[in-house]
C-alpha positions as CSV (number, residue, x, y, z in Angstrom):
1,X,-112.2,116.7,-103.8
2,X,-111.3,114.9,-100.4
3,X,-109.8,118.4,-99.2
4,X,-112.5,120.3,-99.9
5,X,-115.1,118.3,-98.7
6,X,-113.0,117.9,-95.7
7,X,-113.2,121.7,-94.9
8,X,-116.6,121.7,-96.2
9,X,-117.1,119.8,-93.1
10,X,-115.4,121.3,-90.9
11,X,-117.3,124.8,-92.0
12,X,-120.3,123.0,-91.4
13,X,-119.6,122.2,-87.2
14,X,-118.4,125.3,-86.7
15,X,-122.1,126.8,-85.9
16,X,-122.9,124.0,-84.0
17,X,-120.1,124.7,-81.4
18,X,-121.4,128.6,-81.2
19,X,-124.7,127.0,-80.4
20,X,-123.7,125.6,-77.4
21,X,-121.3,128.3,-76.4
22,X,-124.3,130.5,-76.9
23,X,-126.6,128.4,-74.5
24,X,-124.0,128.7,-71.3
25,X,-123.7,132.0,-72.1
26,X,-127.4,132.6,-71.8
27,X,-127.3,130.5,-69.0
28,X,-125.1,131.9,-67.1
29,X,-126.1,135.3,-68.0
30,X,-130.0,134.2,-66.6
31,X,-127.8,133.0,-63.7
32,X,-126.1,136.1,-63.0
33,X,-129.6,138.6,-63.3
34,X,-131.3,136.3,-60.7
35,X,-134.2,135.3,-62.7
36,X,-134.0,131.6,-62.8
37,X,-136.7,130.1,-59.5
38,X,-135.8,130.1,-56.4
39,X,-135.2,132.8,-53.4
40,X,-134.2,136.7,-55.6
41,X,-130.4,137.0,-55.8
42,X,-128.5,139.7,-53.7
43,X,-128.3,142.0,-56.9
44,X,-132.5,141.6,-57.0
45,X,-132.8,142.5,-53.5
46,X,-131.0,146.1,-53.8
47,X,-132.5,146.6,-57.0
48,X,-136.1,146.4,-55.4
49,X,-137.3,149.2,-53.4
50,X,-137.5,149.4,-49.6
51,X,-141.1,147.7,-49.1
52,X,-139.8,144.9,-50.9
53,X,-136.7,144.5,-49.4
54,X,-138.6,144.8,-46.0
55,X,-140.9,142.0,-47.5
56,X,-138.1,139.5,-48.3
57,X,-136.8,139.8,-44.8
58,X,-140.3,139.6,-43.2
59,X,-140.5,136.4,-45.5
60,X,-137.3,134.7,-44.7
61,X,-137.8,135.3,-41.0
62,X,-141.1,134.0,-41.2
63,X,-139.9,130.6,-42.5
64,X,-137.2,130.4,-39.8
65,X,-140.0,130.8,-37.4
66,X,-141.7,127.9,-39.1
67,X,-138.6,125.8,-38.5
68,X,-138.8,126.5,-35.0
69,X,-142.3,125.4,-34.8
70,X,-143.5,129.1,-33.5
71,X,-146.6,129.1,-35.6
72,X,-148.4,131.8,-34.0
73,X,-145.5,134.2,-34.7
74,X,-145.2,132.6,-37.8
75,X,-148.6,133.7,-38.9
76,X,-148.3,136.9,-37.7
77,X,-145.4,137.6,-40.1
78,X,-146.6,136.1,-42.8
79,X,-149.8,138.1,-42.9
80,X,-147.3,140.9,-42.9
81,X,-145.4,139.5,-45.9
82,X,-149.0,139.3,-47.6
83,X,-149.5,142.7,-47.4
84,X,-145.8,143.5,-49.7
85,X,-145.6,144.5,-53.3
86,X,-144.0,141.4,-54.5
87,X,-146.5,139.3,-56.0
88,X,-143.9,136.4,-56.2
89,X,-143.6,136.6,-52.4
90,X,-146.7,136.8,-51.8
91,X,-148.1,133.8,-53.6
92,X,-145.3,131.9,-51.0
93,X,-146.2,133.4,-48.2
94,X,-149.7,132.4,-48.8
95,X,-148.8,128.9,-49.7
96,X,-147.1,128.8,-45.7
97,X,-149.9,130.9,-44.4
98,X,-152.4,127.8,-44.9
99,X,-150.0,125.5,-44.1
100,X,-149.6,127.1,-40.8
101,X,-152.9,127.6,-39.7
102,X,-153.6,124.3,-40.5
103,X,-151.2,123.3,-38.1
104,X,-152.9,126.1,-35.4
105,X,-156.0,124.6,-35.8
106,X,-154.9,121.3,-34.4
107,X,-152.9,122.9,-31.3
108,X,-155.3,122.1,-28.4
109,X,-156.7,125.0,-26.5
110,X,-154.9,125.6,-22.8
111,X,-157.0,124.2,-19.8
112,X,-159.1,126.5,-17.6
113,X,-157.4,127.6,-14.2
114,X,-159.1,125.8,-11.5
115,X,-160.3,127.3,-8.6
116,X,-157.2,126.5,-6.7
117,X,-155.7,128.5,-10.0
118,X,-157.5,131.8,-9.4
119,X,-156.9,131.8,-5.8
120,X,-153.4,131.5,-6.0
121,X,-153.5,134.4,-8.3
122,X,-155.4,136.3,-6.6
123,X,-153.2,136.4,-3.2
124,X,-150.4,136.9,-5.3
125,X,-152.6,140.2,-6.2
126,X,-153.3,141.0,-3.0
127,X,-149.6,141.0,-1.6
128,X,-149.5,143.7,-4.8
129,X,-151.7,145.5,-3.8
130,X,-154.1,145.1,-7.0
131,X,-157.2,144.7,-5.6
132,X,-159.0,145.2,-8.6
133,X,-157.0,141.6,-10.1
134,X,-157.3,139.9,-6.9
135,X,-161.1,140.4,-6.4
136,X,-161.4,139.3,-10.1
137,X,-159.2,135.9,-9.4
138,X,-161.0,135.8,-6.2
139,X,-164.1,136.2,-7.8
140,X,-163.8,133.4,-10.1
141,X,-162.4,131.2,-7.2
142,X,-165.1,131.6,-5.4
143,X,-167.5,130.9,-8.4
144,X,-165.3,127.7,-8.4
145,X,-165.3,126.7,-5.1
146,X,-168.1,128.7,-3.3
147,X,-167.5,126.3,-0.1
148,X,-163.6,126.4,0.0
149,X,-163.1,128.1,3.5
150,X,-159.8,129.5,2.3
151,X,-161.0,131.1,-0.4
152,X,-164.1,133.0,1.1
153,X,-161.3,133.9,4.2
154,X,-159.5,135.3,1.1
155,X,-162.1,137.6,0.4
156,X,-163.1,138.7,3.6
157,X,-159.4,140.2,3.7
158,X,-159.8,141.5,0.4
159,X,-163.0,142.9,1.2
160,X,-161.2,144.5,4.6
161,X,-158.4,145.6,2.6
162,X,-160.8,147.7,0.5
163,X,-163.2,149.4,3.3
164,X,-165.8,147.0,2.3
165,X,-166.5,146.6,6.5
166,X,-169.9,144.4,6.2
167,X,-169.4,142.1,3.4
168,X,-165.9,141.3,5.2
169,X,-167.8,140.3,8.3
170,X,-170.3,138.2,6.5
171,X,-167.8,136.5,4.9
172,X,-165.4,136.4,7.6
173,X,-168.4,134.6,9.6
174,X,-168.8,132.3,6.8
175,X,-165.3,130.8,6.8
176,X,-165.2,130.8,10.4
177,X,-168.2,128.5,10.3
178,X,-166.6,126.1,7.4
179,X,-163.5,125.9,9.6
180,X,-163.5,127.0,12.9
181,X,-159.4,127.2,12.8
182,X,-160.0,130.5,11.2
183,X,-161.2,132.4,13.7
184,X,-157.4,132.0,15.5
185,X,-155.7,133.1,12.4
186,X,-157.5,135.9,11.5
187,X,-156.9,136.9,15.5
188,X,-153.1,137.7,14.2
189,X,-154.0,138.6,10.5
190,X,-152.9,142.1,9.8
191,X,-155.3,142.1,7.1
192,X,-158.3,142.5,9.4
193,X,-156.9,145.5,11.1
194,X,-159.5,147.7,9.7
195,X,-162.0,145.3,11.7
196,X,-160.2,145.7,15.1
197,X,-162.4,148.5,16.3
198,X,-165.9,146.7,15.8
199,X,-167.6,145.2,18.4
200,X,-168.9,142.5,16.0
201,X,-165.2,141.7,15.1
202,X,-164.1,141.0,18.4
203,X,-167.5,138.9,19.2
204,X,-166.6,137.2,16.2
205,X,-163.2,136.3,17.3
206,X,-163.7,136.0,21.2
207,X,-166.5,134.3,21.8
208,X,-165.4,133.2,25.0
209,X,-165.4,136.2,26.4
210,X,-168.9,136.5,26.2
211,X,-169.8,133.2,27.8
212,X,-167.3,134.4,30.5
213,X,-169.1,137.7,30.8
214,X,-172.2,136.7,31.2
C-alpha cells in the first residue's frame, strides 16, 4: 500500500512540472514573436511594410532628438510619425508630441534687432550688392533710429547706388547737417560717384568754394 501510494504521488506532480515547463515555454515563445511591451523586435520590424518601418525610424530619431533637447526638430518628426500606420506608434508619438510642445511653449521668443542690428545688416547687403535686403534693413534702421547720422548716410548711398539721384541728395544733406564730418567722407566715398556730375553735389560738398567765389 506504501508503494503504491508512493507512485500514486509521484503520478500526481508530474502535471504540475509540465505546467511550469509550459509557462517558460509560452514565455519565451511571446519573447521570441516580439509581442510583449516595449519598442517592436527586429523580426516585427521586417515583417511590417515599408511605411511602418519608415515610421519606427522617424520615431526613434525623433526621441534622440528629444535627448538632445532639439525640440523644434523634434516636433517636426513627430508630427511625421503621427501621420504612420502604426497605431501603437502613434499613440507614443503623440504622448512626446505634447510633452514637447509644452516644453516650446516656454522657450522665450528671440529679441528684436535693434537699429544698430538692421544697419549692420544692411551694409553687409550693400557690399553684396542686394539692394533690395539692404534698403529693407535700412529701412527698419532708419524707422529705429530716424536721427542716427550714419544710418540716413547709409541710405543716401544706397539710394545713389540705385539711381535714386534726389532722395540721395536729401538725405545726403540731412546727415551732413546731423554731423558735419560727413560731408569729408562722402568727398572720397565711391558710393556717391553717380553724384559727381551734379552741381548740387559739389555745392553740397565744397561749400567753400562758394564763399571763395563770390
Amino acid at each position: 500500500m506504501f508503494r503504491v501510494a508512493e507512485e500514486s504521488n509521484r503520478t500526481m506532480k508530474r502535471p504540475t512540472t509540465k505546467a511550469r515547463s509550459s509557462k517558460k515555454s509560452a514565455s519565451k515563445s511571446l519573447e521570441s514573436k516580439g509581442l510583449r511591451k516595449g519598442t517592436p523586435s527586429a523580426a516585427q520590424v521586417h515583417a511590417l511594410d515599408p511605411l511602418a518601418q519608415q515610421q519606427l525610424k522617424s520615431y526613434d530619431e525623433a526621441l534622440t532628438l528629444i535627448q538632445e533637447q532639439k525640440f523644434q526638430r523634434a516636433k517636426q518628426v513627430l508630427e511625421k510619425v503621427m501621420g504612420g500606420p502604426t497605431k501603437e506608434l502613434k499613440d507614443r508619438a503623440g504622448v512626446h508630441l505634447r510633452a514637447v510642445e509644452q516644453r516650446l511653449s516656454k522657450v522665450p521668443a528671440p529679441p528684436s534687432k535693434t537699429a544698430e542690428d538692421h544697419y549692420t545688416q544692411g551694409v553687409a547687403m550693400m557690399n553684396l550688392g542686394r539692394w533690395d535686403e539692404a534698403r529693407e534693413h535700412l529701412d527698419r534702421a532708419l524707422k529705429a533710429a530716424p536721427k542716427a547720422d550714419h544710418i540716413v548716410y547709409a541710405m543716401a548711398a544706397l539710394d545713389c547706388l540705385t539711381g535714386e539721384a534726389e532722395t540721395a541728395m536729401q538725405r545726403l544733406k540731412l546727415a551732413i547737417q546731423l554731423r558735419p564730418e560727413n560731408r569729408y567722407h562722402a568727398r572720397n566715398d565711391e558710393d556717391f560717384a553717380f553724384l559727381q556730375e551734379d552741381p548740387r553735389f559739389t555745392e553740397l560738398l565744397y561749400p567753400e568754394r562758394d564763399s571763395s567765389s563770390g
